[in-house]
DRENZA-337538 format. One record per residue (C-alpha): residue in three letters; y, z, x. Coordinates in steps of 0.05 Angstrom, whole numbers, plus 5000, padded with zeros to 4 digits. Layout:
! DRENZA-337538
ALAYZX...
***
This chain:
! DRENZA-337538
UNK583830916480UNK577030676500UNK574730746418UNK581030336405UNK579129786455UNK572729716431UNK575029746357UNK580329206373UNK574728726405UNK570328786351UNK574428636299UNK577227986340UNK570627746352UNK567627686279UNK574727406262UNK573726846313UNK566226796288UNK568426696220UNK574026236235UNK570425766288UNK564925666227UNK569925506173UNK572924946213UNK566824576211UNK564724686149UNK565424096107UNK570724226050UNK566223915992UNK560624286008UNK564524896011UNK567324835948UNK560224685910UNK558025345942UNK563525765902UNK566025935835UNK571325415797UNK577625605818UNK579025985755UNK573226575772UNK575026565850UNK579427245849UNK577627745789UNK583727975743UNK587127475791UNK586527935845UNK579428185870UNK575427615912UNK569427375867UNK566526825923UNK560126965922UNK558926945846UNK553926455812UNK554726435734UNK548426395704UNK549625615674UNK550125335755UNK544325015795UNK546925025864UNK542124805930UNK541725395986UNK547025596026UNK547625276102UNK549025846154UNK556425666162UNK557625636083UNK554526426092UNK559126546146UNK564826276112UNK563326696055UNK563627276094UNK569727076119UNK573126976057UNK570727746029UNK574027916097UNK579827646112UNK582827456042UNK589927766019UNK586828275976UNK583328626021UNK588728996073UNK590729386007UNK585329515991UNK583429816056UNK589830066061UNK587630526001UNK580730666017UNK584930896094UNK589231296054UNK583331726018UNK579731866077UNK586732116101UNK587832506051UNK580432806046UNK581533006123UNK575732596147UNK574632506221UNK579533076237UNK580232956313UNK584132266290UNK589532796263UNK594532696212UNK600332236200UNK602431556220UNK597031556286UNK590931876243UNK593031376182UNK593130806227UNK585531026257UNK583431076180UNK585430406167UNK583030126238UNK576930386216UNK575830266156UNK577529496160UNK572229456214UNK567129796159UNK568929256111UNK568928666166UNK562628836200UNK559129016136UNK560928306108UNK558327866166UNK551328286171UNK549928266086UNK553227676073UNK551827186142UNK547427446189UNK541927866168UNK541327406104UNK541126786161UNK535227096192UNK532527386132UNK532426676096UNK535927066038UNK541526815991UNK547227335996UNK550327065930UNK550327495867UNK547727105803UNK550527265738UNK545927515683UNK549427395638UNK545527605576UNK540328085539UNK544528625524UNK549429085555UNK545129615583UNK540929035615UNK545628715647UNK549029415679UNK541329515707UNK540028885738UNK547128885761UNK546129555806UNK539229265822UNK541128735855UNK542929135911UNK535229205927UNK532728645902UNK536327935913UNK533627155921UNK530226895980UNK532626165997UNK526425895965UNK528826225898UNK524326825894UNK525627515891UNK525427935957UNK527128645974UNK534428555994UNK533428716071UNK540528336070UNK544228916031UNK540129496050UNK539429306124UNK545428986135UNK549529576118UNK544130096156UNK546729596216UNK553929656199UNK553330466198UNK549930476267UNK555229916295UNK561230376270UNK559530966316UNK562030566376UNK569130736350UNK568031316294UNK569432056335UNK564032446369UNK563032896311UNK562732246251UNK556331996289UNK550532506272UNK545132186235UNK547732526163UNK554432126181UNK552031446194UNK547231466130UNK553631716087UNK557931106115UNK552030616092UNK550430916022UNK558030886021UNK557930166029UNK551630015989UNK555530365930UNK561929965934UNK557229335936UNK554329555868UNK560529705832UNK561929025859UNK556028845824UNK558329045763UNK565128765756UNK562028045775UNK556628135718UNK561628285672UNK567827915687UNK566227215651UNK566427675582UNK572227985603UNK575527325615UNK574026965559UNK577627685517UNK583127705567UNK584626885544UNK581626855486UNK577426345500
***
């Protein structure tokens, strides 16, 4: 119950973050910060935000356009499903046994791993890249062949843009989800917060953020097959 509480607060609290700093963000600014509305969800579905195709000059981001980013790769319609099926593997894998089976050890799966995904936006996306002085946005490649553009795609989870425009070891990525990890074992079981545990949960993270990677670097050629354009 106590897990639950603490769960429940968390989640509420980056939700209120997120939301106070989207109500005063200014709505044109907001807009120049993210894709045209044709690139904002991949295959119509997947959230694609925090894309830059290689064509755009865009200034920095402001702290509240970061946190509204992170908001947006939170909170946006795709995502419960989504959790909902990354919930439903760990169920089915048998992780975190002392959460048990069924609806109640489901409904901890999904608890949980919607606070993974919520907590892990706001520190890579908002707040470590706020104090970092880092630019949480992923910028298309683009070009130079396919192989190329697969490497510097996974890359990018080490090495990103400061907010001057050079490149930095991405402290965002790396030690935002490290954070994350150590943040989850206020509500993960007894037995899911050994050293070996925590670690997993980050590289888990850091991995989804690269195939991320990947679908963002190649989505504009998928588009222009998919409508011939």
């Amino acid at each position: 119950m106590q897990r639950t509480r603490v769960l429940s607060s968390l989640i509420l609290i980056l939700a209120c973050a997120a939301t106070a700093s989207a109500q005063d963000q200014p709505p044109a600014s907001t807009d120049a910060q993210q894709p045209a509305p044709h690139d904002k969800r991949i295959f119509g579905v997947l959230p694609n935000y925090a894309t830059v195709d290689r064509d755009e000059q865009l200034p920095p981001l402001t702290t509240k356009q970061r946190f509204r980013l992170a908001e947006l790769n939170s909170f946006d319609p795709f995502v419960y499903p989504f959790v909902g099926v990354t919930a439903g593997l760990a169920d089915a894998r048998k992780q975190e046994p002392t959460w048990g089976g069924g609806v109640k050890g489901y409904s901890h799966h999904y608890a949980a791993a919607f606070a993974d995904n919520t907590i892990g936006n706001m520190l890579t996306t908002a707040i470590v890249p706020t104090l970092a002085h880092q630019d949480p946005r992923y910028y298309v490649l683009g070009d130079n062949g396919t192989w190329h553009r697969a490497a510097y795609a996974s890359s990018r989870t080490l090495i990103t843009r400061g907010e001057a425009g050079g490149r930095q070891f991405n402290i965002s990525e790396i030690g935002g989800n490290a954070a994350g990890a150590a943040v989850s074992n206020l509500y993960y079981p007894p037995d899911a917060r050994s050293v070996a545990a925590t670690l997993e949960r980050a590289a888990m993270q850091v991995m989804w953020d690269a195939a991320a990677n990947e679908l963002k670097e190649f989505w504009p050629d998928v588009r222009r097959i998919w409508r011939h354009d």
